[in-house]
Structures are given as C-alpha cells and as structure tokens.
N, C-alpha and C positions, 0 to 999 in steps of 0.2 A: 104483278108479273103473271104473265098466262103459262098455258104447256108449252106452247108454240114461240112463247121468250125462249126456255128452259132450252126444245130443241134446236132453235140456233144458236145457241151461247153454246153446248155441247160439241156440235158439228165440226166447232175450231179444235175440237181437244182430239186426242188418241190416246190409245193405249192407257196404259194403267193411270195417265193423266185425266183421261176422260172420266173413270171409274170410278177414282176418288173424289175428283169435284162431284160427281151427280151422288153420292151416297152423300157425302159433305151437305147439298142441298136437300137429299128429302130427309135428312136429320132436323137442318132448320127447319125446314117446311115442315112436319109434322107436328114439332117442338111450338112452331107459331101459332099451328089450328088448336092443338091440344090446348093452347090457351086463352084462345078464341083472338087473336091476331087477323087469323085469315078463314076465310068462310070454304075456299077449297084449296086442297094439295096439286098445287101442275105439276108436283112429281110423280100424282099418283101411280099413274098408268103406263109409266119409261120406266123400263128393263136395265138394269146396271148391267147383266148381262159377266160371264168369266173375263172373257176376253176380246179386243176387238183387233181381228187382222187385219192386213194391209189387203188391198184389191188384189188378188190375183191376176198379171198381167202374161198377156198372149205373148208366146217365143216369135222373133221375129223371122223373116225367112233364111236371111244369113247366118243367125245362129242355126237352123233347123239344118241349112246346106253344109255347113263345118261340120258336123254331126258324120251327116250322111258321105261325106266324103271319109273321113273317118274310116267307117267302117266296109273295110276292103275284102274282106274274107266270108264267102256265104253263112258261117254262124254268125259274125257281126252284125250279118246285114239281117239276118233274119228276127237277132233280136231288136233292132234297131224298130223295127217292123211291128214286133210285138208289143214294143213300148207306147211306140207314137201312131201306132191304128188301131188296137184292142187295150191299151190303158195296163197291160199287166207290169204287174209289180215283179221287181226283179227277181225274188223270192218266189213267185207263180210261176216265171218265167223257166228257173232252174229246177221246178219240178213237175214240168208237164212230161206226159209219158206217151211213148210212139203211141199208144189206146187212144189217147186223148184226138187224134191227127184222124178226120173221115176223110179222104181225100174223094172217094167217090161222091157223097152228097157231102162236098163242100163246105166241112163242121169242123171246129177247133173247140177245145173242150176247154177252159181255164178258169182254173180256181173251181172246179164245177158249175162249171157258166158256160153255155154252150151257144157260142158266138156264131154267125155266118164267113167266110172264106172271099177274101174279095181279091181280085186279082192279083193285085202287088203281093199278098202273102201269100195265095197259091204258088205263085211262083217263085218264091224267096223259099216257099217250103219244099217246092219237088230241086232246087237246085242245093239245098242243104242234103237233104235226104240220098239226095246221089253222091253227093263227093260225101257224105257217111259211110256211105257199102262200099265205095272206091275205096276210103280210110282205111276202117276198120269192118272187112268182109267178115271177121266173126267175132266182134265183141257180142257179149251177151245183155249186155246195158240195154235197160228196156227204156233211160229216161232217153227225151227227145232230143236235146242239148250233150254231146258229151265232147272229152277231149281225149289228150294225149295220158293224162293221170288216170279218166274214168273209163275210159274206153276198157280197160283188164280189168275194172273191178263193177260193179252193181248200183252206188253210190251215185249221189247227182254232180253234178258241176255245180262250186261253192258263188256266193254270190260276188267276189270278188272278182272272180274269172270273168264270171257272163260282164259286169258292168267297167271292167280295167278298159278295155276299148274306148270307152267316151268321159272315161277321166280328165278334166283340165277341159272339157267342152262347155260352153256356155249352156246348151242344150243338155245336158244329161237327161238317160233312160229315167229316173224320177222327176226330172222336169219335164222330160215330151211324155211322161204318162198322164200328167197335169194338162198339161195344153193337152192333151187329145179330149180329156172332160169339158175343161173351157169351151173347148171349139165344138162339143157337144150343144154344152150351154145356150152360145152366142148363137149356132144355127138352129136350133129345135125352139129355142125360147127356155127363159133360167127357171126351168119347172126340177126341182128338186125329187121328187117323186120320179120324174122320168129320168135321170142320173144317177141313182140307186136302183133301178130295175137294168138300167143298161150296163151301169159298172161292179153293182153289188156293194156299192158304197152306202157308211154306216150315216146317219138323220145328220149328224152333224157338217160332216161332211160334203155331205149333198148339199144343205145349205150353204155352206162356205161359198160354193162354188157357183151355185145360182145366185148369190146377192153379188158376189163379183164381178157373172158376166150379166146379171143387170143393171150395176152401176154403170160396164163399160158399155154395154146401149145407149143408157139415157146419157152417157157424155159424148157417143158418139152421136148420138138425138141432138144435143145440143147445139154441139159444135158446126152441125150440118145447116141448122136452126141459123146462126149466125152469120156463117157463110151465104146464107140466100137473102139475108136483110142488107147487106151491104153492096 
C-alpha cells in the first residue's frame, strides 16, 4: 500500500470518520515497520489534522435578494451593507462610533481596520446619518448605530437589535459576512494571507476559507473541463 492508496481510501471519509480511520492506520502502519513488516510508513506525512469542515458554499443570489428586501428601514439596510461588503461582524457592527465614519476621504474604520467607502455604503451611510439628526436632533450617543432605547443613553445597540431584521433569512448578516470572504477568495485567488490582511482574520480561519474556495475552483475547473469534452 502507497501514500497515494492511503489518500484515496481517506477522500471517502469525513469528519471524525475520517480521523479515526487515518490515526487507526498509522497505528498499524507504524506497529508494522516497528517490526520490520514494512520498509516505509504511507502514513507518515498525512495530518490527522482537529477537524475537517465541510466546503463553504457561496449564498445564492435569491437568498442574497430576500435579505435585502428584508431590510426596509435605512439602519437595516446599512447593516445589511456592512455585513455583505466589509465582512463585519455583528458585534463590530454595534460598536462602531460616529469617529470611525471619514466621509470626506471616504474611510470607515472597523474593528480597527480601516477600510475604503465604496458607493453602496457611502450612500447607505449619508441616508442613515440623516434620518439620525431628523430622529434624534440631540441624542448624545456617539455609537454609529443607535435606536429608540439608545438614543437617551451612551450605550451601543445590543446585537440582537442590529441582527433581529434578517432573522428567519437564509442569508443572515453572519452568513453574507462569510460569503463576502468567499467571494474575496474565489475572485483574488484562495491565498490565505491575503484574507487575513483584508478581513483581519485569525491563521485558521483564513485557511478554511481559501481551501474552500479552492475546492470550489477546481470543481468549477472541472466541471467546465467536461462540459467542453462532450
């Protein structure tokens, strides 16, 4: 038996199924050279690895437009915005502060990440920011996000508030903060390193998300591959 047995016979497995048969094998496998059975280990050099996720798959466009229809009232739409073109987290979201907002040079500040302004949020942010001062002409709330409870007091808007809007959506703001990395992925190419400088995202994670949308490449490679032989 080679590596290359080893990693096809694998390939069928997932999950903690896959885990334990490959630890099960370099058990024997080692147990066999140790005793001179076998001259090398094809387990040697295959990662058991914590855990193995599922592909992360792209939100479709109909999910994306139930979303956005959804969201009818310009803080909706603004977070909607925030989730699915700048990746922030709902958590980022409810604590970004009027400071954060350059509207002159066109900068949005999150999570200490200082993003560029692209049309759609430009204008999602000067149409929130007006019916803000129409709202509340003198709350003293410096966060960016506020409402009807925050508006009298200093406090951010809880994350239940910002994300109750796209409750029951196939889309949620942590699923289109997902698909905005993906779709980072899939157009820049699944370079990991470039995924964490643009989202601030931790080693792990960045890989998740580049082996993901290089799987769905090379099946979209494939598939294309197929399509032109017949």
């Amino acid at each position: 038996m080679t590596r290359d047995d080893v990693l096809t016979y694998i390939k069928t497995l997932h999950g903690h199924q896959r885990r334990d048969q490959l630890v099960a094998l370099r058990s024997l496998f080692t147990w066999a050279k140790r005793n001179g059975l076998l001259f090398r280990n094809p387990t040697s050099r295959i990662k058991v690895g914590q855990y193995e996720y599922g592909v992360l798959q792209p939100l479709v466009l109909a999910q994306v437009g139930r979303s956005v229809a959804a969201a009818t009232t310009p803080a909706t739409r603004l977070i909607l915005a925030l989730a699915a073109v700048h990746a922030a987290r709902v958590a980022q979201i409810g604590m970004l502060m009027l400071d954060d907002v350059d509207l002159g040079n066109r900068r949005l500040t999150i999570a200490g990440r200082v993003r560029p302004l692209d049309d759609l949020t430009l204008k999602l942010l000067l149409d929130w920011l007006e019916h803000r001062r129409n709202r509340w002409p003198s709350t003293a709330n410096l966060h960016l996000l506020i409402n009807n409870q925050t508006a009298t007091k200093t406090s951010r808007a809880s994350n239940h508030r910002i994300s109750t809007s796209m409750r029951g959506q196939d889309a949620t703001l942590e699923r289109l903060r997902v698909d905005r990395q993906l779709e980072e992925a899939l157009t820049h190419g699944p370079d990991p390193l470039r995924l964490a400088e643009v989202f601030g995202l931790d080693e792990k994670t960045a890989m998740r998300h580049a082996d993901s949308a290089r799987q769905l490449l090379e099946a979209a490679a494939e598939q294309k591959f197929r399509e032109g032989r017949q």
